[in-house]
N, C-alpha and C positions, 0 to 999 in steps of 0.2 A: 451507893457503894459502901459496904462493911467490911473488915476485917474485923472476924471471929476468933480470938486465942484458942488454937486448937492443941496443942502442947509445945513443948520448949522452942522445937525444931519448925516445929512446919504449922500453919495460921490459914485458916481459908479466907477467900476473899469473893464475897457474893456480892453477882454486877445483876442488873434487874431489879422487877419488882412483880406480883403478882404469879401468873403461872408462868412468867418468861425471867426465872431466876435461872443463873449459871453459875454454879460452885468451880472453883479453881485453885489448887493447893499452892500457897508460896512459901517456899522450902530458905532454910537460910543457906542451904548448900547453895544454890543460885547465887546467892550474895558471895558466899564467897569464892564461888568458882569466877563470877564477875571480878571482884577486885582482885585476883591472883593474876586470873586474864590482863587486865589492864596493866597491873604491875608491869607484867612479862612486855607488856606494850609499847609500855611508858619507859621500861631499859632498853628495847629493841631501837627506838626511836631515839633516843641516847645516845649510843651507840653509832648509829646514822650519821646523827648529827658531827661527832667527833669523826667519824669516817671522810666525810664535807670537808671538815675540816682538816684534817690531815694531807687529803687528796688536794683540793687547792692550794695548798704551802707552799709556798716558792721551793722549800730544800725536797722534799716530795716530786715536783715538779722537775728540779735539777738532775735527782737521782733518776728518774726514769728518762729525760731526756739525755742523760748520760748515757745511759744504757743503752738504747734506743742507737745513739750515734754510735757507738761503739760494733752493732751489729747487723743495721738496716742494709748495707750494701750484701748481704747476705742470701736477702729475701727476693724472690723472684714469683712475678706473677704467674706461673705456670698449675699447672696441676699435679704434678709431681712434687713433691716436698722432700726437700736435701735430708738425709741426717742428722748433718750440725742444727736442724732445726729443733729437734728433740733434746739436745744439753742446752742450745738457748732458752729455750721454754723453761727448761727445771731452774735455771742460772736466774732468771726472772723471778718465777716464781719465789725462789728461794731468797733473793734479794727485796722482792718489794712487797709481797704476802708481809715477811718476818718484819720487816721495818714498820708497817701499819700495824701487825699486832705491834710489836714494841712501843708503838708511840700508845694504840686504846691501855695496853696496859699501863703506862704512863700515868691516864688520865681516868684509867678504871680499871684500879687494881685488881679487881674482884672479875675482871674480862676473861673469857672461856672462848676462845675460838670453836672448839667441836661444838659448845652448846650455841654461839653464833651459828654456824655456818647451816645446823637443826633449824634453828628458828629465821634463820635467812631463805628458806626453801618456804614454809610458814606465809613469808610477807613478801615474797618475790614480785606480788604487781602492784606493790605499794612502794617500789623504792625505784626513787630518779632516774633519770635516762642513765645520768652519768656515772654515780654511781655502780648500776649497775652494770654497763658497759665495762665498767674498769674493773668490777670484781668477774666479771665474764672473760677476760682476758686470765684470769689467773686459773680458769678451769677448762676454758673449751679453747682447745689449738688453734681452732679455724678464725674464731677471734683474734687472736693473739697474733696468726699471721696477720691476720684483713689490718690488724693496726698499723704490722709494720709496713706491710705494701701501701698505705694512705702515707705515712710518714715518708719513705723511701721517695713518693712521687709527689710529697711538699720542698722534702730537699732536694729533689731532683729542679723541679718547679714545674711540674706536669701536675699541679692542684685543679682541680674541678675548675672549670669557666663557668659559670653560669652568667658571662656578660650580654653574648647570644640572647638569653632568654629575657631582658631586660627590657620591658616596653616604660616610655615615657606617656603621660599624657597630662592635658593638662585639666585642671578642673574650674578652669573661669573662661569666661569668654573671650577668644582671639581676637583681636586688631583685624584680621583678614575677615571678620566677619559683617558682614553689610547691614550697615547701617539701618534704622527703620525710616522709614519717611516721614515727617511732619504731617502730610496730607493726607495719610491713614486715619483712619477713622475706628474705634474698636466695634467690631460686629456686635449688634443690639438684635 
């Protein structure tokens, strides 16, 4: 393997030997379309992280369980969706969108939510269930109800059972199991 100085920009790099030589040109545009890339990566991921963070907060936590109480009797499992569900949704959004940007901006001045929300479309299957789940609530309706209807039949107390599906077993040997007999002999 050689790397030949080919001018400023761009260097070939000869793999082989003999008549099985393969010339290949490496550009420093590469390098730095790599490190701009990763930048943008390494803020995306940033970003993220503070989002984690934010969303776990207890006051984060408060504010949307507030909310949440304050409208869940609203929501009906049905397939028709009320009106007032339409100023709920913006009420939401409008309250806890603006509160998570105001806390990234807090913690990163320099935070763009239009340039987020480009680059969140970008890394869409690299970000956590939860995460995403809760930024999916703040754009798709259907979400947004499905939460409150989960919510409405936690405080109702119609929460999922899955005791029904609960098998026990054991993984050592029972007492009820019969003994071997002294008088056996092991097959030879």
């Amino acid at each position: 393997l050689d790397k030949v100085p080919y001018n400023n920009f761009v260097s070939k790099v000869v793999f082989g030997t003999g008549d099985r030589v393969v010339e290949m040109e490496d550009t420093e545009d590469d390098d730095l379309a790599t490190s701009v890339s990763s930048a943008i990566d390494a803020e995306f991921d940033t970003v993220i992280g503070h989002m984690e963070d934010i969303i776990m907060d207890e006051d984060f936590q408060q504010l949307q369980r507030n909310f949440m109480d304050k409208y869940y009797l609203e929501f009906e499992n049905t397939e028709e969706n009320k009106l007032i569900y339409t100023s709920i949704f913006q009420e939401y959004i409008d309250l806890l969108e603006k509160y998570i940007e105001q806390q990234l901006i807090e913690r990163r001045p320099a935070f763009n939510m239009t340039t987020f929300i480009t680059s969140l479309q970008q890394h869409k299957d690299e970000i956590s269930g939860d995460i995403f789940d809760m930024l999916l609530t703040f754009t798709d309706f259907l979400a947004f109800k499905e939460m409150f209807l989960d919510y409405r039949m936690e405080k109702e107390g119609r929460g999922l059972d899955f005791s029904g599906d609960l098998v026990v077993t054991s993984l050592s040997k029972s007492s009820s199991m019969p003994q071997t007999s002294h008088n056996m002999r092991p097959f030879q």
